[in-house]
PyMOL Python script that loads the backbone (N, CA, C, O; Angstrom):
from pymol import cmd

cmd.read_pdbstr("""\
ATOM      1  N   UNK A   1     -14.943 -24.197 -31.495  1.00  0.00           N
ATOM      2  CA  UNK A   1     -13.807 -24.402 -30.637  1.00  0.00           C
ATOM      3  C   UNK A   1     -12.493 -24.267 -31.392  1.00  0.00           C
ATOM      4  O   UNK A   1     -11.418 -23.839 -30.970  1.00  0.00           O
ATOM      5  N   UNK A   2     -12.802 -24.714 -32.573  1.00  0.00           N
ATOM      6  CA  UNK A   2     -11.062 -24.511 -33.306  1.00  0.00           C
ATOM      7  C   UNK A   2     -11.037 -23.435 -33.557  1.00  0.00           C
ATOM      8  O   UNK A   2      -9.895 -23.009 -33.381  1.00  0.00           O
ATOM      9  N   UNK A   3     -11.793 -22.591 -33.942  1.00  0.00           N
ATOM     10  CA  UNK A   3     -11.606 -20.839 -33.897  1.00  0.00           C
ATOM     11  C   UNK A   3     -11.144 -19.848 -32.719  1.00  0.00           C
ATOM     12  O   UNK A   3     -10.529 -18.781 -32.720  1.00  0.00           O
ATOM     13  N   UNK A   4     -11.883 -20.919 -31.385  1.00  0.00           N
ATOM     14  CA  UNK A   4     -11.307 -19.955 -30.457  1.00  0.00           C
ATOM     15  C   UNK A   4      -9.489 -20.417 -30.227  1.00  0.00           C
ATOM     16  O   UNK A   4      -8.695 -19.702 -29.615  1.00  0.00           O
ATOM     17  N   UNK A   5      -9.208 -21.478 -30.743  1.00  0.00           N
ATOM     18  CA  UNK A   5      -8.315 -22.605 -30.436  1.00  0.00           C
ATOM     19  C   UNK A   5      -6.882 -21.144 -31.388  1.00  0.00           C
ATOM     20  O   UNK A   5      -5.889 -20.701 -30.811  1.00  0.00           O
ATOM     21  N   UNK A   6      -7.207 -20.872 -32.481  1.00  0.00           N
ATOM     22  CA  UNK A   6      -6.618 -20.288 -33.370  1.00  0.00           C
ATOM     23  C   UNK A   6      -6.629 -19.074 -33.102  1.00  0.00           C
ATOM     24  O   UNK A   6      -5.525 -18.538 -33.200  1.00  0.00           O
ATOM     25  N   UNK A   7      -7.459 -18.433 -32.799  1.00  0.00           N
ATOM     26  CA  UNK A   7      -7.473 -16.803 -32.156  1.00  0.00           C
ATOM     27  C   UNK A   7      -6.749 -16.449 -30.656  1.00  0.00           C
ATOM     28  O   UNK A   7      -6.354 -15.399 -30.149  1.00  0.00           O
ATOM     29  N   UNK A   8      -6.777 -17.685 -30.266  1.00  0.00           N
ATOM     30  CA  UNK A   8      -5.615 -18.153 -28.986  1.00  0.00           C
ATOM     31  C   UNK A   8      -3.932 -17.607 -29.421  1.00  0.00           C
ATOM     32  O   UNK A   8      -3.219 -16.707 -28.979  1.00  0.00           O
ATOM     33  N   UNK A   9      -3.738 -18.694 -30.551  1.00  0.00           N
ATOM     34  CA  UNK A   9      -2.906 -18.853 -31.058  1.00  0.00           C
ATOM     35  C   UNK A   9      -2.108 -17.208 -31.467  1.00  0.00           C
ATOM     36  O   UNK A   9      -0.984 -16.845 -31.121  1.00  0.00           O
ATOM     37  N   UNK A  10      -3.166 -16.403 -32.333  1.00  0.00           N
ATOM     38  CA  UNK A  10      -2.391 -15.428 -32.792  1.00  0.00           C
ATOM     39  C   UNK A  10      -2.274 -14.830 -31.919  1.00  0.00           C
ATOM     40  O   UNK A  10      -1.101 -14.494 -31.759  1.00  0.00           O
ATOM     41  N   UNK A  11      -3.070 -14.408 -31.037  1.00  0.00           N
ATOM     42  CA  UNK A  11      -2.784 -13.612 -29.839  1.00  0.00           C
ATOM     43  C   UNK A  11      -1.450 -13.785 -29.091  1.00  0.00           C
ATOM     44  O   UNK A  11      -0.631 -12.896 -28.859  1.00  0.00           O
ATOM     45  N   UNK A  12      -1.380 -15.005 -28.776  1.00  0.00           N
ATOM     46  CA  UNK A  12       0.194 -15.158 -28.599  1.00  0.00           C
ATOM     47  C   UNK A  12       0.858 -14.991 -29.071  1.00  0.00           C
ATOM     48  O   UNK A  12       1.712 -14.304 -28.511  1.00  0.00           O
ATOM     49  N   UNK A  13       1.085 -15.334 -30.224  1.00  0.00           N
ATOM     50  CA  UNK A  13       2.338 -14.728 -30.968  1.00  0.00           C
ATOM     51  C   UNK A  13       1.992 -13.437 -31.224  1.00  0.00           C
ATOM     52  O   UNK A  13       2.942 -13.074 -31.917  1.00  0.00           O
ATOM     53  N   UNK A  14       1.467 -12.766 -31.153  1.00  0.00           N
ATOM     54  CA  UNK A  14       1.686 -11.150 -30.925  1.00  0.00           C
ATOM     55  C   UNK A  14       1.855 -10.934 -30.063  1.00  0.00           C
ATOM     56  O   UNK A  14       2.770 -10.109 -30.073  1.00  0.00           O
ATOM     57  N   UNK A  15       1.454 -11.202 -28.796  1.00  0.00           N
ATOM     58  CA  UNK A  15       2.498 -10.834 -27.877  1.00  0.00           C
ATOM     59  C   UNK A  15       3.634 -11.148 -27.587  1.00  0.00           C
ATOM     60  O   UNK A  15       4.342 -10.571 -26.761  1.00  0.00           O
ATOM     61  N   UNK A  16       3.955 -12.208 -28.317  1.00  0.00           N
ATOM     62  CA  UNK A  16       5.741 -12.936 -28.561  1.00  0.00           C
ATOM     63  C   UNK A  16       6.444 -11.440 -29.179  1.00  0.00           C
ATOM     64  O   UNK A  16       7.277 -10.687 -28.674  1.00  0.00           O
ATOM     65  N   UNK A  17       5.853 -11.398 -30.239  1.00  0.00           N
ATOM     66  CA  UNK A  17       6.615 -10.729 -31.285  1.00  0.00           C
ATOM     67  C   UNK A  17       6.905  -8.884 -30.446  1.00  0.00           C
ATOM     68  O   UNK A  17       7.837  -8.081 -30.468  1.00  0.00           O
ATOM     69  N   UNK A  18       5.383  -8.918 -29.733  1.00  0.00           N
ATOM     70  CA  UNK A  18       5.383  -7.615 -28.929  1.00  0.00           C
ATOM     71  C   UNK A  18       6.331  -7.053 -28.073  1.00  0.00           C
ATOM     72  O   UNK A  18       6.665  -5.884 -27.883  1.00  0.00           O
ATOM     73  N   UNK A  19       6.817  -8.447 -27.440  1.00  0.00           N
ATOM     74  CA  UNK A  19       7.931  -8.472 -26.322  1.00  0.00           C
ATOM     75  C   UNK A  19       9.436  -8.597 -27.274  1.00  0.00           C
ATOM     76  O   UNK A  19      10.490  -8.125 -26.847  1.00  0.00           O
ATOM     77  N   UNK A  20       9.362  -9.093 -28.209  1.00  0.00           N
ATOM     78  CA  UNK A  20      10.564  -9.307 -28.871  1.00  0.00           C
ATOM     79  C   UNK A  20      10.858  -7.641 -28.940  1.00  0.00           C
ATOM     80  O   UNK A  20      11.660  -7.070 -28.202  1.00  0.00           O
ATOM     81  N   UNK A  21       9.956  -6.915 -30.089  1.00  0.00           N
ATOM     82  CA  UNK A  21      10.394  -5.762 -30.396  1.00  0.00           C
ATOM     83  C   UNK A  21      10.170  -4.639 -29.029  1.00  0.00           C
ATOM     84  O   UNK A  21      10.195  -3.446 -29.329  1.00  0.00           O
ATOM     85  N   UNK A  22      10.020  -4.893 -28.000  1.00  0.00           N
ATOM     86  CA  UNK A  22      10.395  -4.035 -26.729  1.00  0.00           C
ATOM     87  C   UNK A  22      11.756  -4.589 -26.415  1.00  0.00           C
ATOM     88  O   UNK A  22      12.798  -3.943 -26.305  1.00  0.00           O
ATOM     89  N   UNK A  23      11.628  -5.572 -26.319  1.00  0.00           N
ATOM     90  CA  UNK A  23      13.235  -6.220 -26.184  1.00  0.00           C
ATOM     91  C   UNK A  23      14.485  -5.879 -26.605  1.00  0.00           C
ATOM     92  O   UNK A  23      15.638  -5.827 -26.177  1.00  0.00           O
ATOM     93  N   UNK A  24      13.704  -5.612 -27.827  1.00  0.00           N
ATOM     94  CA  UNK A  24      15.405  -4.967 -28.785  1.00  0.00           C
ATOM     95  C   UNK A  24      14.950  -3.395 -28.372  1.00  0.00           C
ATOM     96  O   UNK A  24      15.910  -2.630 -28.461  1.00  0.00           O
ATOM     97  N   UNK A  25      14.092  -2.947 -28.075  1.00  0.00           N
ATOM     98  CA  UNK A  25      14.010  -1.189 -27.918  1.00  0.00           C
ATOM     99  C   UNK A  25      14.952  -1.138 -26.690  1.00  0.00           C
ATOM    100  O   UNK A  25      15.930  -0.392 -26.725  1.00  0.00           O
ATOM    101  N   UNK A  26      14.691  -1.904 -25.609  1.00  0.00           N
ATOM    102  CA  UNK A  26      14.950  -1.505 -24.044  1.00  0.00           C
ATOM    103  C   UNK A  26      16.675  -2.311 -24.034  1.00  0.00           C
ATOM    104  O   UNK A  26      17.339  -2.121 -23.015  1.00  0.00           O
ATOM    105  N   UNK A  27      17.305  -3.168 -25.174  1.00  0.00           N
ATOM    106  CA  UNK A  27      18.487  -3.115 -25.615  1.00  0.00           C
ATOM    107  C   UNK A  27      19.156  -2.456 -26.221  1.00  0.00           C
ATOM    108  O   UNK A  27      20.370  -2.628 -26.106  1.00  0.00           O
ATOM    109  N   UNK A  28      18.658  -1.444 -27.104  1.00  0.00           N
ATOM    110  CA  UNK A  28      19.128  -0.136 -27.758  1.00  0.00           C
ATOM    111  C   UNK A  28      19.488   0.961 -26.615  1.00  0.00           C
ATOM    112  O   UNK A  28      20.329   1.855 -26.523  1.00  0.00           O
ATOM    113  N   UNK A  29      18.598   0.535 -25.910  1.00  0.00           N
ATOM    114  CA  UNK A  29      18.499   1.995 -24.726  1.00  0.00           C
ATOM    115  C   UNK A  29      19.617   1.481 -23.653  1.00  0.00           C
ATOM    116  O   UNK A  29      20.207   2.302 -22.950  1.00  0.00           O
ATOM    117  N   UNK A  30      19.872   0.118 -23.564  1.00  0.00           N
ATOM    118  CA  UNK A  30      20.785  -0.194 -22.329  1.00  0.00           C
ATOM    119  C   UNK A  30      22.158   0.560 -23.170  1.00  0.00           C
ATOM    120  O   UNK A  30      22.872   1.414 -22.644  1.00  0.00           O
ATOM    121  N   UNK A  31      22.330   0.046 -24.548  1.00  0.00           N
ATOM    122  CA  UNK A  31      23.565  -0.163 -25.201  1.00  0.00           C
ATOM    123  C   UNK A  31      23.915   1.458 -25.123  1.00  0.00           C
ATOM    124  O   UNK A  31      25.068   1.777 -24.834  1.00  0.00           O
ATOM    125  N   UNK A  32      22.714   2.693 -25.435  1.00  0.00           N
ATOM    126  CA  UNK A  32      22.947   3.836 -25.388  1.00  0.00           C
ATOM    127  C   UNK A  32      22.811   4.369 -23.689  1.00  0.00           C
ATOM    128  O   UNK A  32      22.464   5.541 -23.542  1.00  0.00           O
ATOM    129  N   UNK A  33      23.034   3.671 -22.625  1.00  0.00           N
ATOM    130  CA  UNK A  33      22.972   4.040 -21.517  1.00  0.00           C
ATOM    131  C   UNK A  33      24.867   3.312 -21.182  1.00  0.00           C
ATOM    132  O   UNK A  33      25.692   3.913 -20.495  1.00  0.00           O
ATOM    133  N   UNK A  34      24.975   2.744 -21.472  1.00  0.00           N
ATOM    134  CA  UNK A  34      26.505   2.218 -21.008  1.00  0.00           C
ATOM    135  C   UNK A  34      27.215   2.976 -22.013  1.00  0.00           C
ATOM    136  O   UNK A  34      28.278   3.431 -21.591  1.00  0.00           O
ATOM    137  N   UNK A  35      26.966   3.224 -23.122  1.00  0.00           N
ATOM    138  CA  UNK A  35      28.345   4.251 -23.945  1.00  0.00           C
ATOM    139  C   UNK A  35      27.714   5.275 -23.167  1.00  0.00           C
ATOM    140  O   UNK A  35      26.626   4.785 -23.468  1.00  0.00           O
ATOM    141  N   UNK A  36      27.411   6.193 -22.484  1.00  0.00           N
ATOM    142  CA  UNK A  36      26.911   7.245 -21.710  1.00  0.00           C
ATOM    143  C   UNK A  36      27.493   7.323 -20.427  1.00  0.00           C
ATOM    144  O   UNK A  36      27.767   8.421 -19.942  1.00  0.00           O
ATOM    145  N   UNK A  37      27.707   6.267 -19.830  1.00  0.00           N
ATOM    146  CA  UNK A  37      28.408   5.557 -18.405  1.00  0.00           C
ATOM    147  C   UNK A  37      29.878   5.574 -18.693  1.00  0.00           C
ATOM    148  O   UNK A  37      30.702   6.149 -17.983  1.00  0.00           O
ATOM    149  N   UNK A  38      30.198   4.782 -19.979  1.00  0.00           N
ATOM    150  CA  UNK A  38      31.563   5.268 -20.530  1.00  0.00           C
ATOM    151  C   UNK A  38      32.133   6.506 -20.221  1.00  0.00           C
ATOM    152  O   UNK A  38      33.001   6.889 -19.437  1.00  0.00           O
ATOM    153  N   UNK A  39      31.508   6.951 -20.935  1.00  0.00           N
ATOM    154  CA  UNK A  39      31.800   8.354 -21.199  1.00  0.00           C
ATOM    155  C   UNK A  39      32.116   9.085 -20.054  1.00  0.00           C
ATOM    156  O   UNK A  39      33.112   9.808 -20.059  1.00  0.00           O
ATOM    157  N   UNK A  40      31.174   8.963 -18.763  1.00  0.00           N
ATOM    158  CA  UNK A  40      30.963   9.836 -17.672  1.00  0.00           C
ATOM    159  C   UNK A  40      32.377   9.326 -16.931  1.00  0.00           C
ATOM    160  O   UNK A  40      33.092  10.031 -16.220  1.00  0.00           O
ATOM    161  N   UNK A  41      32.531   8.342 -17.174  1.00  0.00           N
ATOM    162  CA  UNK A  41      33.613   7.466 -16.085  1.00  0.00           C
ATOM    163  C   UNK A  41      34.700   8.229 -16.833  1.00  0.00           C
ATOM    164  O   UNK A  41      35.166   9.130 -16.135  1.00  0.00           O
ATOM    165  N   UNK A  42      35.313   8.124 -18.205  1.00  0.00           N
ATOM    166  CA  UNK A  42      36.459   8.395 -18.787  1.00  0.00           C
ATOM    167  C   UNK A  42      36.489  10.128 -18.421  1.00  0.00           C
ATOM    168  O   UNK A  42      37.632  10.511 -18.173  1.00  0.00           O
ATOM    169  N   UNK A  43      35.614  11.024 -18.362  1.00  0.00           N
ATOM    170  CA  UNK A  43      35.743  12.071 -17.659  1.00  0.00           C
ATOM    171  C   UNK A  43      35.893  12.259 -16.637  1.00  0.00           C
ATOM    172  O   UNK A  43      36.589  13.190 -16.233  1.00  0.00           O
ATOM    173  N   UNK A  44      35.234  11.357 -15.818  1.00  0.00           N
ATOM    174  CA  UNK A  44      35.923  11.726 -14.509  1.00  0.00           C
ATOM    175  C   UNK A  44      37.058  11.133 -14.114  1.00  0.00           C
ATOM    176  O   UNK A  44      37.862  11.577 -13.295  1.00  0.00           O
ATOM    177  N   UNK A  45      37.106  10.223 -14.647  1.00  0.00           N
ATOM    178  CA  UNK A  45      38.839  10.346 -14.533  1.00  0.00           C
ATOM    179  C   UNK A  45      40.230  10.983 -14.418  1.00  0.00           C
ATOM    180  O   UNK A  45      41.246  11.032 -13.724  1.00  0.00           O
ATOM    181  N   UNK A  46      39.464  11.582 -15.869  1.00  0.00           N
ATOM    182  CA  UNK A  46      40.263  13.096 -16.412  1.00  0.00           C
ATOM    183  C   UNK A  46      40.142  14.034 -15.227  1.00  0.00           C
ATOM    184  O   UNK A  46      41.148  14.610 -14.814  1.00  0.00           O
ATOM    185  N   UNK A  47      38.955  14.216 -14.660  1.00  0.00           N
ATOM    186  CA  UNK A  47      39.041  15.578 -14.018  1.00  0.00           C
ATOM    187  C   UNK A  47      39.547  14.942 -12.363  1.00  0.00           C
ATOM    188  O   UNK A  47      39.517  15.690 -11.385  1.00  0.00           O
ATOM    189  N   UNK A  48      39.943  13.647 -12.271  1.00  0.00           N
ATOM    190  CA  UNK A  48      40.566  13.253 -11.096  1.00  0.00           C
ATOM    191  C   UNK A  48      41.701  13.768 -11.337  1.00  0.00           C
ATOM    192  O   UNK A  48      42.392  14.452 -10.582  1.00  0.00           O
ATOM    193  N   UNK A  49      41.870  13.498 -12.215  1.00  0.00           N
ATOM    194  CA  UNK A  49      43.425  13.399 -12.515  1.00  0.00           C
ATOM    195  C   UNK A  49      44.100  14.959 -12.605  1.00  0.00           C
ATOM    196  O   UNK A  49      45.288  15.181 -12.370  1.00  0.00           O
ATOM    197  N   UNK A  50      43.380  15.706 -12.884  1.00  0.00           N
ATOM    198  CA  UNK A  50      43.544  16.740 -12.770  1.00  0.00           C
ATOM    199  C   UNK A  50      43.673  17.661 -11.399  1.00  0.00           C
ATOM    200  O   UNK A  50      44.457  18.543 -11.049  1.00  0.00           O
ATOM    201  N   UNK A  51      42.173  16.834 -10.612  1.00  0.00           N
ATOM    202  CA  UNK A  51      42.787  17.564  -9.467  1.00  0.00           C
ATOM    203  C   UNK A  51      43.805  17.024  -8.435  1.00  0.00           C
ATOM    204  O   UNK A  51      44.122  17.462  -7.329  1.00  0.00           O
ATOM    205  N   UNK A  52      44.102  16.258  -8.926  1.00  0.00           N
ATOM    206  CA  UNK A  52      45.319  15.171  -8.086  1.00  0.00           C
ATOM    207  C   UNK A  52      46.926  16.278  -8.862  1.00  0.00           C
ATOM    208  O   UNK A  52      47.906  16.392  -8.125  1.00  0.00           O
ATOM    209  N   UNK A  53      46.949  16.653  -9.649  1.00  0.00           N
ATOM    210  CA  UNK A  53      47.838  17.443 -10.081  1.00  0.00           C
ATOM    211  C   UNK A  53      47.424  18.696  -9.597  1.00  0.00           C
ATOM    212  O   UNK A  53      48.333  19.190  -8.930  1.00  0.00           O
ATOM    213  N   UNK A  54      46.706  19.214  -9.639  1.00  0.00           N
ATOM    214  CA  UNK A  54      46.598  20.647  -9.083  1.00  0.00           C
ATOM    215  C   UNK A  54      47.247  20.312  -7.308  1.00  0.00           C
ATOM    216  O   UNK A  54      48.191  21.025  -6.966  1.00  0.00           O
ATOM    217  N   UNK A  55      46.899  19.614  -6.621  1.00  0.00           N
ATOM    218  CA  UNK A  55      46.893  19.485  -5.445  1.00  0.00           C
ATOM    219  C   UNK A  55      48.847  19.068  -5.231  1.00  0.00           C
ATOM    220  O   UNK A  55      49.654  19.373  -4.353  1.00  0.00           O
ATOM    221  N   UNK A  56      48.908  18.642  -5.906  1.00  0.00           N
ATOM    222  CA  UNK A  56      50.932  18.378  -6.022  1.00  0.00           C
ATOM    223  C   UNK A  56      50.996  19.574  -6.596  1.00  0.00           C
ATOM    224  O   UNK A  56      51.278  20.159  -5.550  1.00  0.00           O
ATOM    225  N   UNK A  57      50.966  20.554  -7.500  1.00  0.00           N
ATOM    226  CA  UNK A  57      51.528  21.380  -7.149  1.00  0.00           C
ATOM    227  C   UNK A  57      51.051  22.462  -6.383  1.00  0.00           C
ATOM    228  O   UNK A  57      51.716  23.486  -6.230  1.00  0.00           O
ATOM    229  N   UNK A  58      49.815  22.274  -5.840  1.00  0.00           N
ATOM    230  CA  UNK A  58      49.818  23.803  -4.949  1.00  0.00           C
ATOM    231  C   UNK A  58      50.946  23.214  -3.329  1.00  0.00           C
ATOM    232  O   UNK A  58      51.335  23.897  -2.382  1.00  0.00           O
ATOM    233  N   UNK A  59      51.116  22.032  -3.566  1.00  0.00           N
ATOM    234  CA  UNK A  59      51.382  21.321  -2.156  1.00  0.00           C
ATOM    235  C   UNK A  59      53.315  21.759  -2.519  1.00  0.00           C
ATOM    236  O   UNK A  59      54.142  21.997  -1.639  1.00  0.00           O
ATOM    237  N   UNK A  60      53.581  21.748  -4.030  1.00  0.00           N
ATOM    238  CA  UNK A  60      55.209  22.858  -3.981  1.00  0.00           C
ATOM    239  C   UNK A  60      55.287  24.117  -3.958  1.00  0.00           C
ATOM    240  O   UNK A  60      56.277  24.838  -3.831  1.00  0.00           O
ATOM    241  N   UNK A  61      53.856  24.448  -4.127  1.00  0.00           N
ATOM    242  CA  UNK A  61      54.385  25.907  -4.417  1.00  0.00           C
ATOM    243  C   UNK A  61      54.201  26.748  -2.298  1.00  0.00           C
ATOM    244  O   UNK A  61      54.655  27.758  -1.760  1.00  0.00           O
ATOM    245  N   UNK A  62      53.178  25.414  -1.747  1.00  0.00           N
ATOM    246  CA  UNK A  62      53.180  25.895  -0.365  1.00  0.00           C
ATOM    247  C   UNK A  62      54.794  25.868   0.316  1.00  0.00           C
ATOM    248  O   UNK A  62      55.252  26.649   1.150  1.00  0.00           O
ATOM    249  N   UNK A  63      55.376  24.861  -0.250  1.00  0.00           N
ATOM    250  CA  UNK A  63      56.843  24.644   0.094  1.00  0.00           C
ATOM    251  C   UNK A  63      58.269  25.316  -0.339  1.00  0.00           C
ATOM    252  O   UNK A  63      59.474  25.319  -0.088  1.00  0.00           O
ATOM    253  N   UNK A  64      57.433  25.785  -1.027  1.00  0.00           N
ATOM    254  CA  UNK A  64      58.850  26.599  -2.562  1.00  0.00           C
ATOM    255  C   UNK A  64      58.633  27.928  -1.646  1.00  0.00           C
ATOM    256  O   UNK A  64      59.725  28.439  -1.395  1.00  0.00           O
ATOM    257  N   UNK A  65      57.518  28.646  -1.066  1.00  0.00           N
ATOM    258  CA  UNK A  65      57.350  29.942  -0.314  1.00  0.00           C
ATOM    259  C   UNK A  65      58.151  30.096   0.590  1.00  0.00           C
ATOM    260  O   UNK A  65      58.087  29.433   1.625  1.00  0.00           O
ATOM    261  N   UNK A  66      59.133  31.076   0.351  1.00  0.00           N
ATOM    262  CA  UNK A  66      59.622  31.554   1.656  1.00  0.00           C
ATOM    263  C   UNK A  66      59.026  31.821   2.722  1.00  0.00           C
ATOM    264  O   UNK A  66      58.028  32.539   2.672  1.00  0.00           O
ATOM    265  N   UNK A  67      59.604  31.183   4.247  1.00  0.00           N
ATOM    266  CA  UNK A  67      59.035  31.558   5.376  1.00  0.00           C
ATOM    267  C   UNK A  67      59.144  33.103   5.640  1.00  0.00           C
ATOM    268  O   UNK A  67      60.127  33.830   5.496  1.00  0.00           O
ATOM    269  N   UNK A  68      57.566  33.489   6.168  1.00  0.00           N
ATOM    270  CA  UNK A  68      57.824  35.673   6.749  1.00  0.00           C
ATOM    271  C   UNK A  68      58.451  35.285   7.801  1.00  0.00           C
ATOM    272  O   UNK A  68      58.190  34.352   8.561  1.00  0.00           O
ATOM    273  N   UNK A  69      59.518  36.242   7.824  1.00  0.00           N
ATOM    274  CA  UNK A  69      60.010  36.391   9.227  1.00  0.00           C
ATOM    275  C   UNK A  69      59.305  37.307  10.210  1.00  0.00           C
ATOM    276  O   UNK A  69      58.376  38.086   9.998  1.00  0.00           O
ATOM    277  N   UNK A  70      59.898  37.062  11.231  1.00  0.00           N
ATOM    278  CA  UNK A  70      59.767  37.308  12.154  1.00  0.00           C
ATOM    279  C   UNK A  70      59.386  39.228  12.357  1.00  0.00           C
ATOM    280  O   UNK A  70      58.455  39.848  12.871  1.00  0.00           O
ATOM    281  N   UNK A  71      60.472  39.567  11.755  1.00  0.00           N
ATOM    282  CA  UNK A  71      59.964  40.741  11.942  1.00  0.00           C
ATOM    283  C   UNK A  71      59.448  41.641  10.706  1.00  0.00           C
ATOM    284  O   UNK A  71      59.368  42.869  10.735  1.00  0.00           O
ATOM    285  N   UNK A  72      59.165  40.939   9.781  1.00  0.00           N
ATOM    286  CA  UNK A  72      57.669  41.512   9.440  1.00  0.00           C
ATOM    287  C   UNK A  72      56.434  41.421  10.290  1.00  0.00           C
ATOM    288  O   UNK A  72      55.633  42.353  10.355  1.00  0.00           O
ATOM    289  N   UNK A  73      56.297  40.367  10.896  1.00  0.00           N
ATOM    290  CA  UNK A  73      55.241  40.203  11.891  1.00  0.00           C
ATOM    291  C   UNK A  73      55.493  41.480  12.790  1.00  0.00           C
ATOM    292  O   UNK A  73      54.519  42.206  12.984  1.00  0.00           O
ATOM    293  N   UNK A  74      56.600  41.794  13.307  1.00  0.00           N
ATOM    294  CA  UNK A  74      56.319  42.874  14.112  1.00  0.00           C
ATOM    295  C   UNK A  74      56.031  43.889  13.671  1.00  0.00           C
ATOM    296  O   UNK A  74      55.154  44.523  14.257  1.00  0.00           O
ATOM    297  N   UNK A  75      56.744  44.537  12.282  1.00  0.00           N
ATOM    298  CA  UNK A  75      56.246  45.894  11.526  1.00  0.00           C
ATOM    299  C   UNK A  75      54.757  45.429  11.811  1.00  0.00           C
ATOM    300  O   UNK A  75      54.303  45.943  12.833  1.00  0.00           O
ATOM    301  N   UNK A  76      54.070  44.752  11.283  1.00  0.00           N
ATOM    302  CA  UNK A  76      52.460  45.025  11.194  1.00  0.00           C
ATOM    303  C   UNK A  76      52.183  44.965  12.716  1.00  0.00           C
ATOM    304  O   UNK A  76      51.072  45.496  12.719  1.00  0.00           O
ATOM    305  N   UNK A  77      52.369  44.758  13.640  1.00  0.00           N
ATOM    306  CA  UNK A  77      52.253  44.566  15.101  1.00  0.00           C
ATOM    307  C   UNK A  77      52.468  46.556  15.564  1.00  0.00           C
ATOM    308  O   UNK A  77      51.599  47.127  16.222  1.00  0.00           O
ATOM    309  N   UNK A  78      53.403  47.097  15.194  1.00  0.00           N
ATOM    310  CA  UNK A  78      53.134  47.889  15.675  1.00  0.00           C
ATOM    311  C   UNK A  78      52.630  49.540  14.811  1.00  0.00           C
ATOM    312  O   UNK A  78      52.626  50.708  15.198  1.00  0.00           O
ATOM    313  N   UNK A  79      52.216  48.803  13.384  1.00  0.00           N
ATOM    314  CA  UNK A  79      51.579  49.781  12.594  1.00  0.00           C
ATOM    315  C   UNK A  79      50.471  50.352  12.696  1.00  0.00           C
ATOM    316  O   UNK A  79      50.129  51.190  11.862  1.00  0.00           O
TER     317      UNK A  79
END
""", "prot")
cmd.dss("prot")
cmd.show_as("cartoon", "prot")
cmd.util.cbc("prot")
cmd.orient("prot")
C-alpha cells in the first residue's frame, strides 16, 4: 500500500509539472498572439487613416472642378 501510496504521488506531480510547462507554452503563444494583434490594429489604423485622407481630398478635388456648361452638353447632343 505505501508503494501504491507513492506511485500516486509521482504521478501527480508530473502531471503538475506537465501542466505547468503547457502553461508557460500556451503563455508564450498568447504573448506572441497579442504583439500580432498589436501590430494588425497599429496598421489598420494607418490604412484608416489613409483612406480618410484620400476621401478629403478626392471630396476637393470634386469641388475645385469646374462646372461643364451648358453648352458643351449641347455640342455632344448634336454630334
Amino acid at each position: 500500500m505505501a508503494v501504491s501510496w507513492a506511485r500516486d504521488a509521482v504521478a501527480a506531480i508530473r502531471k503538475i509539472v506537465l501542466i505547468e510547462e503547457r502553461m508557460e507554452a500556451l503563455t508564450a503563444q498568447m504573448k506572441h498572439l497579442a504583439d500580432g494583434y498589436t501590430d494588425l490594429d497599429r496598421r489598420l489604423v494607418r490604412l484608416e487613416a489613409k483612406f480618410d485622407l484620400m476621401e478629403k481630398m478626392a471630396a476637393l478635388v470634386r469641388t475645385a472642378l469646374p462646372a461643364k456648361s451648358q453648352s458643351h452638353k449641347n455640342k455632344k447632343k448634336t454630334s
